[in-house]
C-alpha positions in Angstrom: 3.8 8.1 -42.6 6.3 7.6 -39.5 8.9 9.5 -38.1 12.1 8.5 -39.4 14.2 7.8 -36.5 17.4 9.9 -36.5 21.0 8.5 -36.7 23.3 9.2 -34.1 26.5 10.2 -35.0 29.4 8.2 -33.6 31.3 8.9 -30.6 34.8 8.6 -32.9 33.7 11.1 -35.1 32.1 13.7 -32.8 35.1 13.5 -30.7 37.5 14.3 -34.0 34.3 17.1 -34.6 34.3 18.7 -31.4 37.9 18.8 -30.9 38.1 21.0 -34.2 35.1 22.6 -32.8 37.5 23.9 -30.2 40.6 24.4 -32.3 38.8 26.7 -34.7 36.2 29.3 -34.1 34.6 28.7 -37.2 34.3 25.2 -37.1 32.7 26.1 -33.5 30.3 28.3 -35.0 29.1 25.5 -37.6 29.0 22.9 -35.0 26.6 25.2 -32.4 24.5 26.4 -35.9 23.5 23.0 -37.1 24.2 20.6 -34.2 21.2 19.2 -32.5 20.7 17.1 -29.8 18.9 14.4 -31.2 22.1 13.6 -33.3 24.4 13.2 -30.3 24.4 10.0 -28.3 24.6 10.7 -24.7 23.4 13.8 -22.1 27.2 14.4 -21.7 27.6 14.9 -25.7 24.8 17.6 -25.3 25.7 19.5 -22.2 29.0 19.9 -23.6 27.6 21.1 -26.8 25.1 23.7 -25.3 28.5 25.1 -23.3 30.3 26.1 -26.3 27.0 26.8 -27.6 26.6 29.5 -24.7 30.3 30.6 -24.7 30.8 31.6 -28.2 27.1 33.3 -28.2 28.8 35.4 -25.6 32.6 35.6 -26.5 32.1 34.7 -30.3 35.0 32.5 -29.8 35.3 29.1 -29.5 36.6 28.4 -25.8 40.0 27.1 -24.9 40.3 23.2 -23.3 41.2 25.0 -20.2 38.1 27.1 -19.8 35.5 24.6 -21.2 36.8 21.9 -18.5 36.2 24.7 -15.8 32.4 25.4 -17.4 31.9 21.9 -17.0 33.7 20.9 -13.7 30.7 20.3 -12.4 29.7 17.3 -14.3 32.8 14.8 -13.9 31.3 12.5 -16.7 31.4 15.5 -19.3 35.6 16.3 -18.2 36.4 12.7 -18.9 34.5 13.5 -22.6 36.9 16.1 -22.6 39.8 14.1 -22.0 38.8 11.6 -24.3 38.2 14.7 -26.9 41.6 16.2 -26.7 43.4 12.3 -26.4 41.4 12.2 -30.1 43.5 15.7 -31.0 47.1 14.0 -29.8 46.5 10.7 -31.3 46.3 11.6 -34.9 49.4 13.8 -34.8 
């Protein structure tokens, strides 16, 4: 039998997901337990996920918008996720 092919999840609902992810450290810890990359839809999606996957396995604590943009300053498609992430957060308020 074949491999099912995976869905990947959409970019409108990971963004509402990871923005709670950052809100709320155990949201963050569910996201980093079950999260794999296969289910995200771009490199940017995953490099941002294996940062706060890093930085709460260190500081048990999911990071702040302020120190995640620093992690990932060096990758200027992944801070424009982020911007797009925390638009998500002030849009449905």
């Amino acid at each position: 039998m074949a491999k099912k092919e995976m869905n990947v999840l959409t970019e409108a609902y990971l963004n509402e997901l990871y923005n709670t992810a950052i809100e709320n450290d155990y949201m963050c810890s569910v996201v980093i337990q079950y999260m794999k990359d296969e289910y995200l839809p771009s490199r940017d999606y995953q490099m941002l996920h294996n940062a706060l996957k890093q930085h709460f396995g260190q500081y048990k604590r999911a990071p702040k918008y302020g120190v995640i943009t620093q992690i990932m300053s060096t990758s200027r498609s992944v801070t424009e996720l982020l911007d797009e992430i925390r638009d998500t957060a002030v849009s449905k308020d």
